[in-house]
C-alpha positions in Angstrom: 14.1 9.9 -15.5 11.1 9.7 -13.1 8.1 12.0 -13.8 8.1 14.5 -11.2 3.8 14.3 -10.4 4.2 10.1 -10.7 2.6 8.8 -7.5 4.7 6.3 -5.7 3.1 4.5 -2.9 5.0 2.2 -1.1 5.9 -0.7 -1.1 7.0 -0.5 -4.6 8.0 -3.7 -6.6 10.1 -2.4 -10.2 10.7 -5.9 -11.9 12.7 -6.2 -15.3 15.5 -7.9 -17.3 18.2 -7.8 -17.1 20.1 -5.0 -18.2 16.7 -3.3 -18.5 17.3 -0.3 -16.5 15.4 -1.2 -13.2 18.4 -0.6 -10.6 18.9 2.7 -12.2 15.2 3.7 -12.6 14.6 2.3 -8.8 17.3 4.6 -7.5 15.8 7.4 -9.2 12.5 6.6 -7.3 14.3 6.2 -3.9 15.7 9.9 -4.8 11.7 11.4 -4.4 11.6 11.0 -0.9 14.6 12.8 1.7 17.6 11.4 1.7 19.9 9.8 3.6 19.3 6.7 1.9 19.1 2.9 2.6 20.5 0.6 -0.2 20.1 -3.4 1.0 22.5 -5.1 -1.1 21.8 -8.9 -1.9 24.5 -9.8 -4.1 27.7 -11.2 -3.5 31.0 -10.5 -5.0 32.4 -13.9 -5.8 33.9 -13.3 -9.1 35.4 -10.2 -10.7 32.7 -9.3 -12.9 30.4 -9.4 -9.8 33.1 -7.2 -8.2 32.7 -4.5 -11.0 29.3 -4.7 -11.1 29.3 -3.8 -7.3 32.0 -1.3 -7.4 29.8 0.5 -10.2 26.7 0.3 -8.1 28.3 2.2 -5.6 30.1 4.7 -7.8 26.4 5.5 -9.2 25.3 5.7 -5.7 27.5 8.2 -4.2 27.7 9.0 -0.9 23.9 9.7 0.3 23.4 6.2 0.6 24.2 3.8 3.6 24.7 -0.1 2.3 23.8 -3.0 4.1 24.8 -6.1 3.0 22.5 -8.9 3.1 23.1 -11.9 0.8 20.7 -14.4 3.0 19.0 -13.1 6.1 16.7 -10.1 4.0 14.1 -10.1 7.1 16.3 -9.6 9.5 17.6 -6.7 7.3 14.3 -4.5 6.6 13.0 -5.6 10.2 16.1 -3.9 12.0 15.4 -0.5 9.9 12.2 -0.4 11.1 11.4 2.9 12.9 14.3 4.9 11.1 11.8 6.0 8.8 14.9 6.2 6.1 14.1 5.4 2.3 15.2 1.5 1.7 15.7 0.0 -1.8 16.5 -3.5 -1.9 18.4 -4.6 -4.7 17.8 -7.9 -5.4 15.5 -10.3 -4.9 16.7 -12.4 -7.3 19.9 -12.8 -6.2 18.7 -13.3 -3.1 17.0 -16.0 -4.0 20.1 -17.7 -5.8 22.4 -17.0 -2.6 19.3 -19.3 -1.1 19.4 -21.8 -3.5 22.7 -22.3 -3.1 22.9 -21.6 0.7 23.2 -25.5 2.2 21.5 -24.2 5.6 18.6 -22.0 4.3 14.9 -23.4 3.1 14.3 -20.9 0.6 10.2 -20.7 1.0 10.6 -20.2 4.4 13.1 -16.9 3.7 10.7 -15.9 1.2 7.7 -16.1 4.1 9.8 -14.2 6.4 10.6 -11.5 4.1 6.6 -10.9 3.0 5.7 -10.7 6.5 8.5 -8.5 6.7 7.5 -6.0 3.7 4.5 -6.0 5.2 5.3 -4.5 8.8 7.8 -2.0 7.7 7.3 1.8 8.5 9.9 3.0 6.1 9.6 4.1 1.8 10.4 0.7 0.7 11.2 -0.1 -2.7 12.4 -3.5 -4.5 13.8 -4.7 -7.4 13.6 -8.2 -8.6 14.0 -9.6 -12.3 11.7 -10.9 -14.3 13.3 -14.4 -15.5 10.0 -16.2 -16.7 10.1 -15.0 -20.5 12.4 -17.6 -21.9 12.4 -21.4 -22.0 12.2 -23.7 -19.2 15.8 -24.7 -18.7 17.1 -28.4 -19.1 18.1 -28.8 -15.6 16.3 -29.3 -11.8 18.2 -26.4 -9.8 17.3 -23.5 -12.9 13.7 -24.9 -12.9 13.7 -24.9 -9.4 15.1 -21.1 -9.4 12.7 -19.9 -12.5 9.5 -21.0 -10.4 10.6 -19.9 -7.0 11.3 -16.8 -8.8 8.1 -16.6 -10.2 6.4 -17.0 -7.3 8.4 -14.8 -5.1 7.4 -12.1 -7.8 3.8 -12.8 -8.0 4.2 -12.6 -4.0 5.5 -9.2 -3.8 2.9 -8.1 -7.1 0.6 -9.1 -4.1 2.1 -7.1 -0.8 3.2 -4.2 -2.9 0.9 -0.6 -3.4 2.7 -0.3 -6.6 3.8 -2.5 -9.5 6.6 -1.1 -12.1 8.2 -3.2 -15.6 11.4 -2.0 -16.6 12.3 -2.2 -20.1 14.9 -0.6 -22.2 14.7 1.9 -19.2 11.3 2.7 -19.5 8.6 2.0 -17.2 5.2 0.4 -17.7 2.8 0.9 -14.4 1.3 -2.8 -13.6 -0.1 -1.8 -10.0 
């Protein structure tokens, strides 16, 4: 899936779709370097399809890979791997971002702050994946605007921090950075 002589610096940022491929194609990054690998899991299984999706992330997974599961605190998550020099992928920011949003006791630009500074100190193969939600219309209501443009800006954020810079579509990658 990943071209074997494709350079990949980290931190690496792969946005996308949904649907597009990017979990898929970001684990097959994560597999370049030695495992045992770090998977930092954002979402939160609230409903059943949210359950399935999980349940199939993990089957795709196997067993090389060591989940933590961090639905608000992110920093806190890449900051405590720091010095086991293990590849991380984070999987996603935008659900991360939506457990924020709807997290009464979090101040979602703050998190986002403390994760950059985060990225930025780790000592670990870091890759993220994040969707890319700005292509459609700007929704009717104040809590999706509010998501699309922190969203946005969180992406344009990491663009920023990260060595490298992937788009994800129909599975395919397209080098930004």
């Amino acid at each position: 899936m990943v071209p074997p002589d494709q350079d990949f610096r980290t931190p690496l940022l792969v946005l996308g779709g949904a649907r597009s491929g990017k979990s898929t194609w970001a684990e097959s990054v994560v597999h370049h370097f030695p495992p045992p690998y770090v998977y930092v899991a954002t979402a939160q299984a609230l409903d059943d399809e949210m359950k399935l999706r999980i349940r199939l992330h993990k089957e795709r997974r196997k067993d090389l890979w060591q989940t933590i599961e961090s639905p608000i605190d992110l920093s806190a998550a890449l900051e405590s791997l720091k010095g086991r020099r293990k590849p991380v992928l984070v999987d996603c920011i935008t659900l991360w971002l939506s457990n924020l949003l709807c997290s009464a006791s979090t101040q979602a630009e703050l998190a986002v702050d403390g994760v950059c500074e985060a990225i930025k100190a780790v000592d670990y193969p870091l890759v993220i994946v994040s969707n890319e939600v700005g292509g459609g219309i700007v929704p009717d209501n104040s809590l999706a605007r509010k998501f699309l443009d922190l969203s946005g800006l969180t992406n344009q954020r990491l663009a920023r921090i990260c060595t490298s810079v992937f788009l994800v579509t129909a599975g395919l990658p397209l080098r930004l950075k």
